[in-house]
Each structure stands twice: as C-alpha cells, then as structure tokens.
Backbone as CSV, one residue per row, in Angstrom:
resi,resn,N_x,N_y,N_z,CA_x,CA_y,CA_z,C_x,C_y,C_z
1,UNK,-3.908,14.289,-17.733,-2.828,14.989,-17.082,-3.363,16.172,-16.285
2,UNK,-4.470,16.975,-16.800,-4.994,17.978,-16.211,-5.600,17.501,-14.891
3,UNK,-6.246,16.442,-14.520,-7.185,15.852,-14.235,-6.073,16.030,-12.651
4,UNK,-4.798,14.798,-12.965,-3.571,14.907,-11.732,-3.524,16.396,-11.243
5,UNK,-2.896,16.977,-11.881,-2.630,18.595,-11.693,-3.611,19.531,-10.778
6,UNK,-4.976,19.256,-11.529,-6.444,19.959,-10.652,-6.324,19.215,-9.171
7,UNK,-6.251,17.693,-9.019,-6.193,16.960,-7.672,-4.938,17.635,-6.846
8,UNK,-4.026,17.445,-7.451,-3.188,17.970,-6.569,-3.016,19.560,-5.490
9,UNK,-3.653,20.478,-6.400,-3.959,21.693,-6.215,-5.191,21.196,-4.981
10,UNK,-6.555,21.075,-5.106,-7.565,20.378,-4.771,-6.354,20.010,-3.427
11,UNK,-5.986,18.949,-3.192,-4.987,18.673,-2.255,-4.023,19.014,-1.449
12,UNK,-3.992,20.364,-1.707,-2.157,20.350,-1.435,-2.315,21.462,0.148
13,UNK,-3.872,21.830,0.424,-3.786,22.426,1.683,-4.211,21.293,2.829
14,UNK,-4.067,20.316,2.926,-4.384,19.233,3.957,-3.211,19.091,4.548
15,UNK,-4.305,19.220,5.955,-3.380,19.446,7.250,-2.400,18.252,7.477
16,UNK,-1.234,18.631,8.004,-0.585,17.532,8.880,-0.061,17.336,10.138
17,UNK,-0.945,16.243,10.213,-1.025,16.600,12.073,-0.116,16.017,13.157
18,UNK,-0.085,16.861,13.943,1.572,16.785,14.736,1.996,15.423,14.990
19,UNK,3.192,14.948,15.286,3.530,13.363,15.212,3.854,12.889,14.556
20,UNK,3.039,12.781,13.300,2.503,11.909,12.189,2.851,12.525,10.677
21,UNK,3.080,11.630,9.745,3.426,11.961,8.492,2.382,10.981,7.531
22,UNK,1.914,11.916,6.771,1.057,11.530,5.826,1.761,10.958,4.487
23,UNK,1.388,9.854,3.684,1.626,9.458,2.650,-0.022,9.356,1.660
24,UNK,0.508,10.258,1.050,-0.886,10.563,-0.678,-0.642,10.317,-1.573
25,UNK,-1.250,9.416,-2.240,-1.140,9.325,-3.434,-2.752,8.686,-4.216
26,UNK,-3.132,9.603,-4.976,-4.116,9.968,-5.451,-5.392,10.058,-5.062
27,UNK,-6.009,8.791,-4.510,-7.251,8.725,-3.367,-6.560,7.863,-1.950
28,UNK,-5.665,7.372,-1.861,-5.399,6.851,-0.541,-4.384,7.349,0.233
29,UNK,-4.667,7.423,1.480,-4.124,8.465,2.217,-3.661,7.386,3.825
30,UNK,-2.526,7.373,3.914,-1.778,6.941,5.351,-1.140,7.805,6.488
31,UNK,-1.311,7.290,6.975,-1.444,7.835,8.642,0.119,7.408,8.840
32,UNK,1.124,7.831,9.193,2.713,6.914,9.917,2.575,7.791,11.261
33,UNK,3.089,7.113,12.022,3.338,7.465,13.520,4.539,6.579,14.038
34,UNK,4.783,6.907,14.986,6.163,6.023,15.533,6.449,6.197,16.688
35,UNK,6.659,5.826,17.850,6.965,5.542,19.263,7.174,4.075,19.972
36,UNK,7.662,4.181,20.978,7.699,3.364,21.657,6.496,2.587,22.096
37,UNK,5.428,3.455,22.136,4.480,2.791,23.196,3.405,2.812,22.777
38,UNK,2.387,1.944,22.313,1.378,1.246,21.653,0.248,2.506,21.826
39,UNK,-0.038,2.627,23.186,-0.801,3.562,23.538,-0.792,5.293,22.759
40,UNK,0.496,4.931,22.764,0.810,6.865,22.120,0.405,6.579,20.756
41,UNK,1.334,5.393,20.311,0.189,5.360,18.734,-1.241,5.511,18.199
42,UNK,-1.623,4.714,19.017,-3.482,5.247,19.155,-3.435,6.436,19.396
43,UNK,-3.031,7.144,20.413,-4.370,8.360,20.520,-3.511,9.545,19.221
44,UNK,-2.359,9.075,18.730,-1.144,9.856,18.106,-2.519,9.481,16.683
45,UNK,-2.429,8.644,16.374,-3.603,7.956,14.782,-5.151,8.447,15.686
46,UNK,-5.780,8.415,16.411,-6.908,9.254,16.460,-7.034,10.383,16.418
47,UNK,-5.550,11.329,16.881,-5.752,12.915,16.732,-5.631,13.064,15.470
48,UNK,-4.790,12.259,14.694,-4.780,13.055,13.036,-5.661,12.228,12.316
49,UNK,-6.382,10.856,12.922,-7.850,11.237,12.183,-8.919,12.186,12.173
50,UNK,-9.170,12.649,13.229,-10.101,13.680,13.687,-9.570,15.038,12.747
51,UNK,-8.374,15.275,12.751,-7.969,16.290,12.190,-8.143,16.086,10.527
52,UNK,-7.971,14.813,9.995,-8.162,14.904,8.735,-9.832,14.765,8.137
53,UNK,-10.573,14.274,9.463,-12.072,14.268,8.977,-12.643,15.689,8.782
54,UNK,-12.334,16.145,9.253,-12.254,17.867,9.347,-12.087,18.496,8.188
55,UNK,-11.039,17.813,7.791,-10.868,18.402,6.531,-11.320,18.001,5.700
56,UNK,-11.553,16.853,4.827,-12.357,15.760,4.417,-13.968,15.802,4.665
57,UNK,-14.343,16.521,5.379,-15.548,16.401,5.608,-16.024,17.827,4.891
58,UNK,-15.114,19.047,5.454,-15.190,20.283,4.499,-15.133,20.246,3.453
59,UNK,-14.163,19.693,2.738,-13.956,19.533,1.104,-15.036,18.459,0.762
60,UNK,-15.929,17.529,1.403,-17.151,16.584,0.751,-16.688,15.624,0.192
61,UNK,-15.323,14.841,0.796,-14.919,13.929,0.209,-15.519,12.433,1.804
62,UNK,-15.771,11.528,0.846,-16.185,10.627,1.982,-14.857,9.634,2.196
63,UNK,-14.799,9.093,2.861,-14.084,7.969,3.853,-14.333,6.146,3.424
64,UNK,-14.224,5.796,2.614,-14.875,4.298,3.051,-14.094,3.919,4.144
65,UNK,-15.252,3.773,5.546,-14.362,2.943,6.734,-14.532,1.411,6.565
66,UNK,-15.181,1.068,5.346,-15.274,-0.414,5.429,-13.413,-0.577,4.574
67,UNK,-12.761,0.180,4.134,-11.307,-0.499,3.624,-10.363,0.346,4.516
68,UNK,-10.857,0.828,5.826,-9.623,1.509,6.497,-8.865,0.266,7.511
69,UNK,-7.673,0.691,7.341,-6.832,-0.541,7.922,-5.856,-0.188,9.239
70,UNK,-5.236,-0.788,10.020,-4.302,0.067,10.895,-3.678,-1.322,11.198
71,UNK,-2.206,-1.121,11.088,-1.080,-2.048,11.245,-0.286,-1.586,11.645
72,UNK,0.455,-2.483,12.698,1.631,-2.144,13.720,2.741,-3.080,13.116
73,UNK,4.247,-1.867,12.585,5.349,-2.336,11.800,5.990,-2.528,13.005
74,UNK,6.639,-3.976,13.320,7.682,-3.978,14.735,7.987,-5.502,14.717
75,UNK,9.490,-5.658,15.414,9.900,-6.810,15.190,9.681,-7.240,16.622
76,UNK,8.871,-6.401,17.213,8.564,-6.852,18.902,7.483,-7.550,18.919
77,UNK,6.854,-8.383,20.170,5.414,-8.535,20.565,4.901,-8.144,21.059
78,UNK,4.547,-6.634,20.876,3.785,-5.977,21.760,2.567,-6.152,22.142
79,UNK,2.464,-5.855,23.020,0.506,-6.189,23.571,0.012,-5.912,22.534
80,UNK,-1.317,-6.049,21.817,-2.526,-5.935,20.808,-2.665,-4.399,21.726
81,UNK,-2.465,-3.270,20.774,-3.376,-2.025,21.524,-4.748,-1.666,20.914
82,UNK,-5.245,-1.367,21.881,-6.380,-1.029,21.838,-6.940,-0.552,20.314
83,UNK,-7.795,-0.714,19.380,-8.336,-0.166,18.493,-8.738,0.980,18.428
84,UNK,-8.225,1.562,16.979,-8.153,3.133,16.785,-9.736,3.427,16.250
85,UNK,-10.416,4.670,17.020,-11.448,5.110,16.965,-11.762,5.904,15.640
86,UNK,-12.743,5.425,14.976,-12.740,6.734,14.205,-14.288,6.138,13.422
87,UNK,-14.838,7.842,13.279,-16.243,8.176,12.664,-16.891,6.716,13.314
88,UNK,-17.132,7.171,14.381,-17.755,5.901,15.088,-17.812,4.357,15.513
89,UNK,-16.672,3.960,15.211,-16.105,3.059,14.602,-14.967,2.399,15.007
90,UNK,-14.698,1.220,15.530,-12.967,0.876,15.865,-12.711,0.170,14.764
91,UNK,-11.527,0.629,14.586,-10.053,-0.012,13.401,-9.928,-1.089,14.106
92,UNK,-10.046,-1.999,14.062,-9.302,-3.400,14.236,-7.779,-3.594,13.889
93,UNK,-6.672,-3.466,14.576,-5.507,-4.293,14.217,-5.575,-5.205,12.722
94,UNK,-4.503,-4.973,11.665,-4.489,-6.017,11.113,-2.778,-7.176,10.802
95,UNK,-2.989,-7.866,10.716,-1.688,-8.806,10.530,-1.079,-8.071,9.186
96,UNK,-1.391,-7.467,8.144,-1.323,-6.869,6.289,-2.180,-6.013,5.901
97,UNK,-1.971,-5.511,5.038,-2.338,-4.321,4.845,-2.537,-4.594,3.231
98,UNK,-3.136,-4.114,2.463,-2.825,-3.241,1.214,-2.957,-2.178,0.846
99,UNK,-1.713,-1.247,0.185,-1.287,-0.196,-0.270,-0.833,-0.086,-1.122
100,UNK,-1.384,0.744,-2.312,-1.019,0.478,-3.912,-0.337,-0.268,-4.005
101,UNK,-1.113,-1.387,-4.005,-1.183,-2.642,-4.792,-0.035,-3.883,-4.064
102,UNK,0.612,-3.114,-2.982,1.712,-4.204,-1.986,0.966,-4.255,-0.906
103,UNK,1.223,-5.954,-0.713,0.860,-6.113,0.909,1.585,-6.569,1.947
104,UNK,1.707,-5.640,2.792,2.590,-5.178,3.589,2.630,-5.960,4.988
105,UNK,3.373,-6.553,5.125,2.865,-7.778,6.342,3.418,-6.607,7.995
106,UNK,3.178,-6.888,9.161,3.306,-6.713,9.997,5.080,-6.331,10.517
107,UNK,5.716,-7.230,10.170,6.903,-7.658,10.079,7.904,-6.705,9.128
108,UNK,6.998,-6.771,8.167,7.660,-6.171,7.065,8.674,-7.306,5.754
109,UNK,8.054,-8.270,6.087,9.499,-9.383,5.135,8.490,-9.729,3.334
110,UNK,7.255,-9.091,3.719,6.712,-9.866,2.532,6.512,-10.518,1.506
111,UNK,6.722,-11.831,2.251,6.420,-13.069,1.961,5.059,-13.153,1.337
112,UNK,3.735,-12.186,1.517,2.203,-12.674,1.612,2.668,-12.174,0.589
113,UNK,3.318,-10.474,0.080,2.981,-10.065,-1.072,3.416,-11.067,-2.445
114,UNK,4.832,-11.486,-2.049,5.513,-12.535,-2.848,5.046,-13.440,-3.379
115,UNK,4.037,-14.312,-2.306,2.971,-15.274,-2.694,2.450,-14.614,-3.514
116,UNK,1.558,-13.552,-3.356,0.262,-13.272,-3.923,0.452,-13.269,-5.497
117,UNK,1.788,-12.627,-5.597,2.068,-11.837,-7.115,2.461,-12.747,-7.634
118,UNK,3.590,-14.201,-7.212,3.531,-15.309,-7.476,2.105,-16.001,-8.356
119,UNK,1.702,-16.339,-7.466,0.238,-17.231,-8.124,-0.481,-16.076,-8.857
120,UNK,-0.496,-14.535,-9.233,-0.972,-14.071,-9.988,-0.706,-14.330,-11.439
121,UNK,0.861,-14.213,-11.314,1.486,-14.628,-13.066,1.289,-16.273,-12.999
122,UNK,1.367,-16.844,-12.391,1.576,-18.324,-12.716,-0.350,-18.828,-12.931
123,UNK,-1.225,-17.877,-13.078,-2.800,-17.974,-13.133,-3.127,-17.537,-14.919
124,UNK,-1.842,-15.713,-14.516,-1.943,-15.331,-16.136,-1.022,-16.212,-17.005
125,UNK,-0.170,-16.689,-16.841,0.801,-17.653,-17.394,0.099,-19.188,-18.111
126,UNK,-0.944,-19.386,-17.091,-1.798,-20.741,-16.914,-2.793,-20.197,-18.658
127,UNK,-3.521,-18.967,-18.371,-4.532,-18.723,-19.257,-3.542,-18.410,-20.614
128,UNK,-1.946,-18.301,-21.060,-1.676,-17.669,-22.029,-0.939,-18.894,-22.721
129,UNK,-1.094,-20.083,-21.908,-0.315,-21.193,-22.196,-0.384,-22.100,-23.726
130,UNK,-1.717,-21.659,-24.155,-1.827,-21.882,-25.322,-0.747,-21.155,-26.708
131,UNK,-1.047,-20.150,-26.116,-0.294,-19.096,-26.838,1.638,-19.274,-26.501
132,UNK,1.606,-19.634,-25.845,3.471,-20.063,-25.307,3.757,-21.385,-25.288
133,UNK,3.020,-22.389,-25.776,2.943,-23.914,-25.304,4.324,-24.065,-26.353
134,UNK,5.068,-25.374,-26.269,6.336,-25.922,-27.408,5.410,-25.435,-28.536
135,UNK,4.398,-26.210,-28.688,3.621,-26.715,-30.138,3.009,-24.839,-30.803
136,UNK,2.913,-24.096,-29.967,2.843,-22.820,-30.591,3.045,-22.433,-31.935
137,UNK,2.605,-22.046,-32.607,2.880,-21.436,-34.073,3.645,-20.214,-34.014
138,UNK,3.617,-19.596,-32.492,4.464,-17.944,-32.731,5.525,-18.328,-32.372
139,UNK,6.119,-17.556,-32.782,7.943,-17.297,-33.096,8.217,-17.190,-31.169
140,UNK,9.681,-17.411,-30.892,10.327,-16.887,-29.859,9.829,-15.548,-29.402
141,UNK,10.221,-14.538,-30.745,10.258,-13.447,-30.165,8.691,-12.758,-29.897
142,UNK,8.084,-13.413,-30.559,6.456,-13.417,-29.949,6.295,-13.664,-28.761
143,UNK,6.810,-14.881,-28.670,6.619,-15.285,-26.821,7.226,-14.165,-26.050
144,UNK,8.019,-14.114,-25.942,9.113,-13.292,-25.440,8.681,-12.079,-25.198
145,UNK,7.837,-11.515,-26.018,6.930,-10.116,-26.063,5.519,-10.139,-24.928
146,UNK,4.987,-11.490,-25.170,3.719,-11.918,-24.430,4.261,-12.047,-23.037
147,UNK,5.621,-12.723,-22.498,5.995,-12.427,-21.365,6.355,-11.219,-21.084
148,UNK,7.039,-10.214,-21.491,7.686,-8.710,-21.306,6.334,-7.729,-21.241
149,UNK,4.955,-8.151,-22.066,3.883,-7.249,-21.807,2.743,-7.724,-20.640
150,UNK,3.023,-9.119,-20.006,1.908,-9.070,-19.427,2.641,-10.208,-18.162
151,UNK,3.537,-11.195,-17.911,4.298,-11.637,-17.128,5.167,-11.155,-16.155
152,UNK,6.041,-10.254,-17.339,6.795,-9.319,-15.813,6.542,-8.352,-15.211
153,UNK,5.219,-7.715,-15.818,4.927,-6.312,-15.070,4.465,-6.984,-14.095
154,UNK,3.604,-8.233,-13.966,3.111,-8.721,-12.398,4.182,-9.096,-11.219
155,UNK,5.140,-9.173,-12.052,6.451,-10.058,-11.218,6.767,-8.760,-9.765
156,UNK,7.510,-8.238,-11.554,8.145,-7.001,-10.603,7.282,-5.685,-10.365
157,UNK,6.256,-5.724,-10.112,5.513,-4.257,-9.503,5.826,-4.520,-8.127
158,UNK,6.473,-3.242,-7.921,6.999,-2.269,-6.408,8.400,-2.915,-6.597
159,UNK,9.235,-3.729,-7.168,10.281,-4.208,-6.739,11.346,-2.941,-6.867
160,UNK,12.159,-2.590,-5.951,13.728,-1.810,-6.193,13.658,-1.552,-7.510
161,UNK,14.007,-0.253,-7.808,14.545,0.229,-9.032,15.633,-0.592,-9.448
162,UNK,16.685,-0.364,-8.427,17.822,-1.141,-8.912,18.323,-2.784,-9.214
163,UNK,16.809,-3.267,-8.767,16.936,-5.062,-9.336,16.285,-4.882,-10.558
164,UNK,15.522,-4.023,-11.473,15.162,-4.122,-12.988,15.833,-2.809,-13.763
165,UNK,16.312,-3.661,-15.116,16.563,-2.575,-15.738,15.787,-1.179,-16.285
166,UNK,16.408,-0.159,-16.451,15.652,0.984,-16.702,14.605,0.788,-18.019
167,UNK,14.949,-0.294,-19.019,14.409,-0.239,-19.986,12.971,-1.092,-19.724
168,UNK,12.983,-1.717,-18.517,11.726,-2.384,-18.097,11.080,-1.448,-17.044
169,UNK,11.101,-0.678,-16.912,10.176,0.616,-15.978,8.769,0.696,-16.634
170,UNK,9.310,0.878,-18.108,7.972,1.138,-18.539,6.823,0.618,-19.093
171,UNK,7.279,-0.932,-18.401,6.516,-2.036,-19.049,5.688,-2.633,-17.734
172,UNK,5.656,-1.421,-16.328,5.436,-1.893,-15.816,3.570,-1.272,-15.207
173,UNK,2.772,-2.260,-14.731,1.547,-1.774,-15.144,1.394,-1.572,-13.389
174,UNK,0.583,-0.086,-13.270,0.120,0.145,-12.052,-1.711,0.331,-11.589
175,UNK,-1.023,-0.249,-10.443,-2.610,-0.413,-10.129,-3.317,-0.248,-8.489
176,UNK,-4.348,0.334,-8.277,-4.391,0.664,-6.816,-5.506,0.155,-6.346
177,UNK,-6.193,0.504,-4.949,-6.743,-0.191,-4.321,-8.051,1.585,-4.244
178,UNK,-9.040,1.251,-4.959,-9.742,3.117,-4.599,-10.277,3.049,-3.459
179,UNK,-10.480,4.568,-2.930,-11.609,4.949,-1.608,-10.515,3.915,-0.389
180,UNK,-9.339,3.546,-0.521,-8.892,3.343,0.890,-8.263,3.930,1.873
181,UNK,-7.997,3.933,2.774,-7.676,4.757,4.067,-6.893,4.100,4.772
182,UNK,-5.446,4.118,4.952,-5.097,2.833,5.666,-4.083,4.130,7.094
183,UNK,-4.074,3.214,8.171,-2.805,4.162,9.091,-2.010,2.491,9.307
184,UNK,-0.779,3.294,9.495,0.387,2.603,9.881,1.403,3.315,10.910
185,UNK,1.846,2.131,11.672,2.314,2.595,12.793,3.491,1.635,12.906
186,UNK,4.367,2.248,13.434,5.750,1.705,13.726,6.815,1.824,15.282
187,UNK,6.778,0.712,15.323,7.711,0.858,17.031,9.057,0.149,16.780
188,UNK,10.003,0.908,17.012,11.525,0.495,16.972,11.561,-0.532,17.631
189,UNK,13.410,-1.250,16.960,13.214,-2.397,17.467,14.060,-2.495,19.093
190,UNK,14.416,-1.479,18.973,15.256,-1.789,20.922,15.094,-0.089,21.092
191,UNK,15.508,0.490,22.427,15.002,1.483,23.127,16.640,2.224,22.708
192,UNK,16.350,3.460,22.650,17.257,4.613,22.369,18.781,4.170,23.587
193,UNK,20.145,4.590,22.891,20.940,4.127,24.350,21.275,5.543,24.659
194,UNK,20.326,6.705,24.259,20.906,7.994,25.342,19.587,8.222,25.978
C-alpha cells in the first residue's frame, strides 16, 4: 500500500501537455488527443511526447519504445497519417491496442478483446476439466467455486459495473501489460453543425 502512495506522490508533478489528456495508471501512461484532422493529431501526440520525455528522462524513468502503440479511434476512413515521431523512432499506426489488459480495436466494438478472453477461459476451462467433468468426485458447490475463482474473473475483466453484481467485483483478478506507453487518438464522427 505504501509502495502505491510513494508512486503516486513520485507522480503527481507530470506535466500535461496542451491538447491532450493523459491517462496513468501505475507504469502505463496514454496520450488522448482529438480533432478533426489526422495531421493535428500527430504533431498534437509529438508535442506531448517530447514534453513527457523531459520529464521522464529527469526523473530516470525509461520508455520501452519497443511496446509503444498509437491508434486512431474513428468510425471514418481517414487517410493512414503519417507516423508519430518519438526518441528516434516512428510509431507505426496500429489496427488494437493493449491497455490494462483490454484490447481496444480501432473502431472501438471489441470483438478482438471478446475473442481473446473467450478462448482464454475456454483454454482454463479445457485444463480444469478434470476437476468439473460429470464423473468428478467434487460436489456442485465445489465446481461452482472453481468457476467463481478462476472462470469468471477472465470472463468479466473490464466489463460495466452494472452487468456484474457487486458481490462479484471482488473476485475479479487484475492484470497489466508493464513498461508500456501507448497514445490514442480520436476523430469525431461528422463535423460540428456551428
């Protein structure tokens, strides 16, 4: 608990740079920006990289640019813009993203994440099958426990508060992605009518 508390302190003077709104949570750090025009997003995500290497570089914290990501949220087809520069380096566009532990499609409908978490329980489900098979020796409420401790926390991690009950919150297991860096960018879906 101390450990959160010291980080946060450690944290809590990082800049935020004009445009753009930062999302932190514990080592991974996002970039949001938003406009119309592909172009403003780039140089909008290169000024507050530069600005956060700055800071990041003062405090001696490093960067892995091999897990930095940059994805454009829009129900448009916009041209591919140009790749975002940084510590020497272009960001490549990606189709998804991951961000504690959701992956976040382009679109936004995620389907990839759905899959993914899908075939995760139906892999842990596969390995516990002995243990849940008809012919089992444990009781119902054994089973029933083996799904509630290790089945539905895969189901429902990130889902709405309000599709699980409160009494399943805390059965739910979290998990992140370390040392990543991701920016995200977003362009509305039709043009302002004033």
């Amino acid at each position: 608990m101390l450990s959160t508390s010291l980080f946060s302190l450690y944290s809590s003077d990082i800049p935020h740079p004009p445009n753009s709104h930062l999302a932190l949570y514990a080592d991974e750090t996002a970039i949001l920006t938003q406009s119309w025009r592909t172009d403003t997003i780039v140089n909008r995500l290169t000024q507050a990289s530069t600005t956060l290497l700055r800071y990041f570089t003062k405090w001696k914290l490093r960067i892995n640019v091999r897990k930095t990501e940059a994805i454009l949220f829009t129900k448009r087809r916009p041209p591919i813009p140009t790749p975002v520069h940084f510590q020497h380096m272009d960001i490549p566009w990606s189709t998804h993203v991951r961000y504690l532990g959701v992956i976040l499609d382009s679109k936004l409908l995620f389907t990839t994440h759905i899959t993914t978490v899908t075939h995760r329980a139906s892999s842990a489900l596969l390995r516990l099958f002995p243990l849940v098979a008809r012919d089992s020796t444990l009781s119902f409420t054994n089973k029933l426990t083996l799904y509630k401790l290790i089945i539905r926390p895969i189901l429902v991690y990130a889902a709405p508060f309000g599709v699980i009950r409160p009494s399943t919150i805390t059965d739910i297991y979290r998990c992140h992605n370390p040392n990543a860096f991701e920016w995200s960018a977003t362009t509305p879906d039709a043009p302002p009518s004033h």
